[in-house]
C-alpha positions as CSV (number, residue, x, y, z in Angstrom):
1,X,103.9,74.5,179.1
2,X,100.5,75.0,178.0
3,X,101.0,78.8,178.1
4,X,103.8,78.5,176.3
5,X,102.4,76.5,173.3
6,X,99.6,79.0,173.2
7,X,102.1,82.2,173.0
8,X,104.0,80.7,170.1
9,X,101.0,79.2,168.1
10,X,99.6,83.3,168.6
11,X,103.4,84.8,167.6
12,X,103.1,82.0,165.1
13,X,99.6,84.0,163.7
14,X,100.7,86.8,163.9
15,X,103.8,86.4,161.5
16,X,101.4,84.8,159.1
17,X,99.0,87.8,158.8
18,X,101.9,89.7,158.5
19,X,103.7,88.3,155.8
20,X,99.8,88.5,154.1
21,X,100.0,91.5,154.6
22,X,102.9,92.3,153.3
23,X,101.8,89.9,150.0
24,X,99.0,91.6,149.7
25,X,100.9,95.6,149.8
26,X,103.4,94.0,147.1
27,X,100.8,93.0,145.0
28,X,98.8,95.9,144.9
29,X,101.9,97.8,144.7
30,X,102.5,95.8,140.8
31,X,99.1,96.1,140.1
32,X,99.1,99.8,140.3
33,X,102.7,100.1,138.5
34,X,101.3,98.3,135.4
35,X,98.2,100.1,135.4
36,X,100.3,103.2,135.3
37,X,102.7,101.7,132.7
38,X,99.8,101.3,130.1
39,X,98.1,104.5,130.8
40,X,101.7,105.8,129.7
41,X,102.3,104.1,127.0
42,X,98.6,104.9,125.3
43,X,99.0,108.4,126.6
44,X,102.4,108.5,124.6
45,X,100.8,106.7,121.3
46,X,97.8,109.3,121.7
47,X,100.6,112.0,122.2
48,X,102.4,110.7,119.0
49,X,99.2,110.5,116.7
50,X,98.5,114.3,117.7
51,X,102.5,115.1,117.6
52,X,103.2,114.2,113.6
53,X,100.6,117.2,112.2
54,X,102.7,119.5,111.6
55,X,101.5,123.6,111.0
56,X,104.0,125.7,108.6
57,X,101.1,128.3,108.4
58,X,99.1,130.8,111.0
59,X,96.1,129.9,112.4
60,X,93.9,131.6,109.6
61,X,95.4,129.3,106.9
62,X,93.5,126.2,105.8
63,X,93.0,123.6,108.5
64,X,93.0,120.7,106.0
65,X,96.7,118.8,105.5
66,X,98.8,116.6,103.1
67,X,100.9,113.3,104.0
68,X,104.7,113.5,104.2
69,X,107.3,111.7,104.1
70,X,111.1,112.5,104.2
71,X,113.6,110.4,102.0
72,X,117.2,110.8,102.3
73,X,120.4,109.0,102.5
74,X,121.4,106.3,99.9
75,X,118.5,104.3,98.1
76,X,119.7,100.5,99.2
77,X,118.4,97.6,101.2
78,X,119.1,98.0,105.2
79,X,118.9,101.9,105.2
80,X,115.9,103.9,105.6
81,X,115.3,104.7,102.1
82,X,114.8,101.3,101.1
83,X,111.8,99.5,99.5
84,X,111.3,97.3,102.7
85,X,111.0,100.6,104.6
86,X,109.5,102.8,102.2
87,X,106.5,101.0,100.6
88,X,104.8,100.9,103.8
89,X,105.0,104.1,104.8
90,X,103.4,105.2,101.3
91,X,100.9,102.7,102.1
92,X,100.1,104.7,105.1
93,X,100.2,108.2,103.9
94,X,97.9,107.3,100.6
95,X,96.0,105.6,102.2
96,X,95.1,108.3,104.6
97,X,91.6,109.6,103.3
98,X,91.6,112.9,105.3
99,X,94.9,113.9,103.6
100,X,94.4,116.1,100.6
101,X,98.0,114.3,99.0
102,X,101.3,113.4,99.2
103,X,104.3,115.5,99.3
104,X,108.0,113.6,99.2
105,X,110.9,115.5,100.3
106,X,113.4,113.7,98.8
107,X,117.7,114.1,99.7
108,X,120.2,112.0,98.1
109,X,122.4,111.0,95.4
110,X,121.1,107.8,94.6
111,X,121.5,104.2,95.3
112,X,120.8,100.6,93.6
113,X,118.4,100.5,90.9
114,X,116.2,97.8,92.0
115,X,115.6,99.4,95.2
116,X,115.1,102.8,93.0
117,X,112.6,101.1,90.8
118,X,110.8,99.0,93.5
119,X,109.7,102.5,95.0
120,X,109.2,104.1,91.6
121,X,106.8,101.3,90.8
122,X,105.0,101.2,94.2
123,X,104.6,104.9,93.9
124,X,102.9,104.6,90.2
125,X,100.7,101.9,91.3
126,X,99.7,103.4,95.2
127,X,98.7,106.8,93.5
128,X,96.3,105.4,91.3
129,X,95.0,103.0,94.0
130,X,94.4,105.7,96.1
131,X,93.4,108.4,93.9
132,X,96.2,110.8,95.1
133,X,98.8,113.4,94.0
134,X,102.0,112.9,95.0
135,X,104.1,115.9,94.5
136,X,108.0,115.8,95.1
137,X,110.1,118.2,97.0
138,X,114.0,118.1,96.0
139,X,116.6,118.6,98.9
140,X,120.4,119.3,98.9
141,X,120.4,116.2,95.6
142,X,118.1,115.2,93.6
143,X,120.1,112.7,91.5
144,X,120.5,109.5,89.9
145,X,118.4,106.9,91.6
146,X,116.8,109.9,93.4
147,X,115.5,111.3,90.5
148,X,114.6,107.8,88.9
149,X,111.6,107.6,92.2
150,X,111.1,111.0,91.8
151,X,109.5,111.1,88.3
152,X,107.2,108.5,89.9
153,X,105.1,111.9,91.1
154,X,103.1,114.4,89.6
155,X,105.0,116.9,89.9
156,X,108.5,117.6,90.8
157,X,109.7,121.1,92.9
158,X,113.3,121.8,93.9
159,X,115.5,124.7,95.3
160,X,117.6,126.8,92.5
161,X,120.7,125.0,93.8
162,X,119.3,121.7,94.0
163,X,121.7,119.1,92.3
164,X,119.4,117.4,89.9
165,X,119.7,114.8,87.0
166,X,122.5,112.6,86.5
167,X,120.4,110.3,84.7
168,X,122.6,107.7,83.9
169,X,124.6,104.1,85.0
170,X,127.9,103.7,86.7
171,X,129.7,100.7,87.9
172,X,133.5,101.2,89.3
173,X,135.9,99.6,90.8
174,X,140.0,99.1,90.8
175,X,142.4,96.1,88.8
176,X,145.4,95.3,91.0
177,X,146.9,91.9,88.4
178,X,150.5,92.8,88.6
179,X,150.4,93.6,92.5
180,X,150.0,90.3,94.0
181,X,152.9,89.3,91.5
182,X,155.2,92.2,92.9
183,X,154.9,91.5,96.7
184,X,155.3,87.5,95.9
185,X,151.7,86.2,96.6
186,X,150.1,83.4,94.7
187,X,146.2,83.6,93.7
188,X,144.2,80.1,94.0
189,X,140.9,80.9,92.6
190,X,138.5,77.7,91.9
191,X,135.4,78.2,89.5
192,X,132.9,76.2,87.9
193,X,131.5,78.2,84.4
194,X,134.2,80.0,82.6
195,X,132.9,83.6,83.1
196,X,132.2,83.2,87.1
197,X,135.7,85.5,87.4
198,X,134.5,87.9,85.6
199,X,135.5,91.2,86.8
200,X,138.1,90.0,89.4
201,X,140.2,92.8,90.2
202,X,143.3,90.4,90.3
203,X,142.9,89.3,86.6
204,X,143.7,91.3,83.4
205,X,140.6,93.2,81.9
206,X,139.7,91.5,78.7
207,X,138.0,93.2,75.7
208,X,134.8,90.4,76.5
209,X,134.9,91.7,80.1
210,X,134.3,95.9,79.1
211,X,132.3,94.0,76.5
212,X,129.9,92.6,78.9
213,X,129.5,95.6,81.7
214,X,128.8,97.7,78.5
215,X,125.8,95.4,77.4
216,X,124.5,95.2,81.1
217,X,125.0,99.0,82.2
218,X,123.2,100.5,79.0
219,X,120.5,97.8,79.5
220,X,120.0,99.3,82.7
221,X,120.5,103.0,81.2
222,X,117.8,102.4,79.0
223,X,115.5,101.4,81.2
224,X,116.3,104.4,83.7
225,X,115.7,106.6,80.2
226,X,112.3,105.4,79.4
227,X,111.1,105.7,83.1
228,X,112.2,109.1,83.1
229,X,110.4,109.7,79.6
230,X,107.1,107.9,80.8
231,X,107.1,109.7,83.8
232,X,108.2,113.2,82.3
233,X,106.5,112.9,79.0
234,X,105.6,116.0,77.2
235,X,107.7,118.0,79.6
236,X,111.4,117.6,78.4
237,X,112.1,120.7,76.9
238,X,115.7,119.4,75.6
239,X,116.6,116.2,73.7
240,X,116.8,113.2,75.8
241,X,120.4,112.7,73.5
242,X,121.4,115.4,75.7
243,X,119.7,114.9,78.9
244,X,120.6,110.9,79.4
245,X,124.2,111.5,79.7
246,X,124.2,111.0,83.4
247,X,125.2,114.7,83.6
248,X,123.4,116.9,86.2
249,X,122.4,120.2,86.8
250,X,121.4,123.1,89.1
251,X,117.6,123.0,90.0
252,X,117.5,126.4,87.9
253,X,118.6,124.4,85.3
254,X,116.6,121.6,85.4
255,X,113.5,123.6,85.1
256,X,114.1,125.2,82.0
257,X,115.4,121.8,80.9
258,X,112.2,120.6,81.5
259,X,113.4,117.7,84.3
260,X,111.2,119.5,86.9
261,X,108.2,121.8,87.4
262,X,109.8,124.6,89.1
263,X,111.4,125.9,92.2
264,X,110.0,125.8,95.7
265,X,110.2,124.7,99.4
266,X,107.8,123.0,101.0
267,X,105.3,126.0,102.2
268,X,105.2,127.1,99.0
269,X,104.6,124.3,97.4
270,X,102.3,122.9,99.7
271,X,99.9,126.0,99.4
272,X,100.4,126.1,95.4
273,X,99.7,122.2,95.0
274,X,97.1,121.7,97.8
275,X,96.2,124.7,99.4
276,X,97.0,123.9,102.9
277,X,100.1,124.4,105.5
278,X,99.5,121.5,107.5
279,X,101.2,117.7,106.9
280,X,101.0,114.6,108.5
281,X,104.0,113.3,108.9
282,X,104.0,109.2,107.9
283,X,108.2,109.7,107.8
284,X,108.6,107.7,110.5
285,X,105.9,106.9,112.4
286,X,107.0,103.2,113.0
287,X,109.8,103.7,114.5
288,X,109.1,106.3,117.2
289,X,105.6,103.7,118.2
290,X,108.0,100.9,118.1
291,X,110.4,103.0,120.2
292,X,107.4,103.8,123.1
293,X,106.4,100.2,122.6
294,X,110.3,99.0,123.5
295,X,110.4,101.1,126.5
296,X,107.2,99.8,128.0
297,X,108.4,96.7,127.1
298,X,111.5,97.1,129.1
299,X,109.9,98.6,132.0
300,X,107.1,95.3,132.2
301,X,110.6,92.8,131.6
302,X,112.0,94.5,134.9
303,X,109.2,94.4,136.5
304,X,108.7,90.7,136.1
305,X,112.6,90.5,137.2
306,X,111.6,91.9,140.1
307,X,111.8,90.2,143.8
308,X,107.8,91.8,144.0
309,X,106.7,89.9,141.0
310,X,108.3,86.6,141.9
311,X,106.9,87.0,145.8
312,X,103.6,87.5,143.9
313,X,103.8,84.3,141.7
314,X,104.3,82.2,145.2
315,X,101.3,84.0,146.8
């Protein structure tokens, strides 16, 4: 009996020191998968820092760079050219003392004119902070809201074929008051204010309604006009009558109208304006770190999910 005791207290032992020894395998095993985890992730930010320079030039050009950042798409809140997303990375690029400036390649064909102002404004204010040109590139379009930001710079480059200008104000829509009358629906619309209907498509257009959208577009016109002539001033070669229409133009064009410096891609401006072929790329910067930061953050989430991690916590 006694024997017996003694055999199962020993097979009793020996489980013990194996499951420890199992604990202890499992919990060296996490330790060493997190270590690797954050040698990887501050490998990939140290990969990403080296990764944005960017060379257009051989390796006897000059070794000093410029900031860039790319702007395209529509200019409102929620994309990526949007003052929630844009004033930061100017922030960034400016305030990057190695670089010798800032070079916008700008895309697009507009947007709101808050948003465009927002970024006009921040870019005024930023390159005088910082002490910085701030040359702009043009793209496929240069137009509209586009080109409201763009004046913002120094100095303004776009390809011959660049659409450029459209300096002007435009709010559309449709008017559909005899339709819901035709297919035998009836409107209930409540307001409090007379004018809180104002430009509902299922009411007749009154001469105090164009009235109105007249006073408030050309409002917003005129302000668009004397950002343009602030920021272009004694370079318009044509009268503003003629160049506020919200007409556009080839980037030929709009150099010998006077609505840009000249013609040029990026490598040639970038040698003309700073004398380098290298740029630091501040486009976005966020969003790839923020990417590498989600995946380690995945990877540490499963880990915690794991059956290793939870036998750990009981150990």
């Amino acid at each position: 009996m006694t024997d017996n005791l003694n055999e199962q207290q020993i097979g009793a032992d020996l489980i013990r020191d194996l499951i420890r020894e199992k604990r202890s395998e499992k919990r060296w095993k996490n330790i060493r998968f997190f270590i690797v985890c954050l040698i990887i992730f501050f490998i990939a930010i140290f990969v990403f820092a080296s990764n944005n320079m960017v060379s257009l030039g051989g390796p006897t050009e000059d070794k000093g760079y410029v900031s860039y950042i790319k702007l395209e798409g529509m200019i409102e809140p929620g994309r990526d050219f949007s003052a929630e997303e844009v004033l930061p990375r100017l922030r960034d690029a400016l305030s990057d003392q190695d670089a010798k400036g800032l070079i916008l390649d700008i895309n697009s064909g507009g947007g709101t004119p808050v948003q465009a102002s927002i970024i006009h404004d921040a870019i005024v204010d930023m390159k005088k902070q910082y002490k910085k040109k701030v040359v702009v590139v043009g793209g496929d379009l240069l137009a509209s809201g586009a080109y409201f930001v763009a004046v913002a710079a120094d100095k303004i480059y776009v390809n011959p074929n660049t659409v450029t200008g459209s300096i002007g104000v435009i709010m559309n829509g449709f008017g559909f008051p005899d339709l819901i009358k035709k297919i035998g629906v009836e409107r209930r619309v409540y307001t409090s204010g007379a004018d809180k209907d104002r430009l509902d498509p299922f009411l007749p257009q009154t001469p105090q309604d164009i009235a109105k959208i007249r006073t408030v577009i050309d409002e917003i016109h005129n302000n668009f006009n004397q950002v343009v002539l602030e920021g272009r001033k004694g370079r318009l070669h044509e009268d503003p009558n003629k160049l506020f229409t919200g007409d556009f133009w080839s980037g030929q064009a709009a150099v010998k109208l006077g609505l840009v410096d000249g013609l040029g891609n990026l490598i040639d401006v970038m040698r003309k304006e700073f004398n380098v072929t290298n740029y630091k790329d501040y486009s976005a910067s966020e969003g790839l770190l923020k990417s590498v930061s989600d995946q380690f953050g995945m990877a540490f989430n499963a880990a915690l999910n794991s059956d290793g991690i939870k036998f750990l916590e009981k150990f």
